[in-house]
C-alpha positions, 0 to 999 in steps of 0.5 A: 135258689130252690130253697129261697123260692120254696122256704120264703113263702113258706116261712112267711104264711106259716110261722109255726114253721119257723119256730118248730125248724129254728136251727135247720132254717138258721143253717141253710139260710147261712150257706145260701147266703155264703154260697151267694156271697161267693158268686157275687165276688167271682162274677167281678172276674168272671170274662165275657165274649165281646164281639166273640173275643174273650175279655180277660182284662179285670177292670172291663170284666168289673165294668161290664159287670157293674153296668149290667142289670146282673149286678142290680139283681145281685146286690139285691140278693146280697144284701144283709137286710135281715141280719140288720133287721134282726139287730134291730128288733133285737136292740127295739126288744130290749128296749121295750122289755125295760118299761113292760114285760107283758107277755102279750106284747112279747109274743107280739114282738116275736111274731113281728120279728119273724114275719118282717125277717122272712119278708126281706128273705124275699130280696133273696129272689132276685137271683132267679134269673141265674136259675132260669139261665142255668137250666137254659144252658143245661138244657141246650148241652145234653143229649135230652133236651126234651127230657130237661124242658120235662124236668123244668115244666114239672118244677115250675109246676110244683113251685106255683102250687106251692106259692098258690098253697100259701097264698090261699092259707095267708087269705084265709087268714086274713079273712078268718078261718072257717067263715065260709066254704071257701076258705082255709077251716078252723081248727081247734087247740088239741085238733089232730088237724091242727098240725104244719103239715096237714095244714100245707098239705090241705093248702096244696090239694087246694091249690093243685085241683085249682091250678090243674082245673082238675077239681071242683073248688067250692065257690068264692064269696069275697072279692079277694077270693075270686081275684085269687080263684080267677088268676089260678085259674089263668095261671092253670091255662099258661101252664096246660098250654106249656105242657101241650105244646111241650108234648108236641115238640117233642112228638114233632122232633121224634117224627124228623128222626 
C-alpha cells in the first residue's frame, strides 16, 4: 500500500520517472497487484465476529463480505484497469502508426500512454483503509503504543509533503516553469539541475517549509497558487495539532505511571 500511495503520484508528475525505472516500476507493480489479488480471494473465507460468535460457515462469511462497503473498496483495488488501458493504447498506437509515423505524435502518444496508466493506478488507493486498520491493530497490541502513533504521524507526515511536492511541480507545470517566483524554475537542456532528482528534491524542501510553517515561501500570484499555499497551510496546522496533542498524551500517561 505504501508503495501505491508514494509511486501513484510520483509517476503521474513526473514521467521521466517512469521512463528512466520501466522494469523496476513493472516488477513492483506486478507484486502489488498479486499481493492485492491474494487478499481479495482470502477475505471471501475469512470468518468474523457476529454478536461476539465466530462465523465460519463460508457463504455468510461471502455474504457479510460482499455487503460490506470492504468489497467496494476491494474491487476498486483490483481491478485491471491499467492492464486494459495498456491494450488499448497499444491496439489505438498500431492503428495510428498505419496512416502517419511522425515522431511528434509518437512521442505524443507515449506520454498519453503514460500519464493515463499512473492515473488509474490511482484506483489502487482504495485499499488505504487496510493500512490505517493495520497499524490501528498493531498500535493497540504492543507494548509501546506511544512510540507506533510516533511512527504513523511521522509517515503521515512525509507522505503529505510527498503529494504537496508533486502537487506543487504539477501547478507549476501547467502554469509554466519560471514565470514567477513562486513556481517550480525553468531549467535548461544539459542544466546539471535539470535532473528526477533535484527536481523532487526542490519540489519536497518547498513543500516541507510550507507544510511545517517553518519557512518563508515566496508569495503566490495566480489564484491556483494561493489555493494550493492556503490549504498547505491548513494541512500544516492539523498536523501541528496531532504532534501537539500526541506529545501531551504521551506526557499525560507517562505521569499516571
Amino acid at each position: 500500500m505504501l508503495y501505491n500511495i508514494v509511486s501513484s503520484v510520483l509517476r503521474l508528475t513526473f514521467l521521466q520517472f517512469e521512463e528512466e525505472n520501466k522494469f523496476v516500476i513493472f516488477t513492483l507493480d506486478s507484486i502489488c497487484d498479486i499481493i492485492y489479488l491474494l487478499d481479495f480471494a482470502v477475505k471471501f473465507r475469512t470468518g468474523h465476529l457476529d454478536d461476539g460468535i465466530l462465523v465460519t460457515d463460508v457463504q455468510k462469511i461471502k455474504e457479510n463480505y460482499m455487503s460490506s462497503q470492504d468489497f467496494s473498496y476491494d474491487l476498486a483495488a483490483v481491478l485491471p484497469l491499467c492492464i486494459s488501458y495498456g491494450v488499448a493504447m497499444e491496439v489505438y498506437q498500431h492503428s495510428i502508426y498505419l496512416f502517419t509515423s511522425r515522431p511528434d505524435v509518437e512521442a505524443s502518444m507515449i506520454k498519453n500512454i503514460l500519464i493515463g496508466e499512473a492515473t488509474l493506478r490511482l484506483f489502487k488507493l482504495a485499499k488505504f483503509y487496510s493500512m490505517r486498520r493495520f497499524f490501528e491493530s498493531f498500535g493497540s497490541r504492543t507494548n509501546s503504543p506511544g512510540v507506533m502513533r510516533a511512527f504513523c504521524l511521522i509517515m503521515y507526515l512525509l507522505l503529505s509533503i510527498h503529494w504537496v511536492a508533486c502537487i506543487y511541480y504539477t501547478i507549476s507545470e501547467y502554469e509554466g516553469f519560471g514565470i514567477n517566483s513562486w513556481v517550480f524554475p525553468k531549467y535548461e537542456d544539459g542544466d546539471p539541475n535539470n535532473t528526477l532528482h533535484r527536481k523532487y528534491i526542490h519540489c519536497f524542501y518547498w513543500a516541507f517549509l510550507t507544510l511545517t510553517t517553518i519557512g518563508g515561501p515566496d508569495q503566490p500570484d495566480t489564484t491556483l497558487e494561493f489555493v494550493l499555499t492556503c490549504i498547505t497551510f491548513l494541512l500544516g496546522i492539523f498536523i501541528f495539532a496531532a504532534v501537539v496533542g500526541n506529545v501531551g498524551g504521551r506526557y499525560y500517561q507517562h505521569e499516571r505511571e
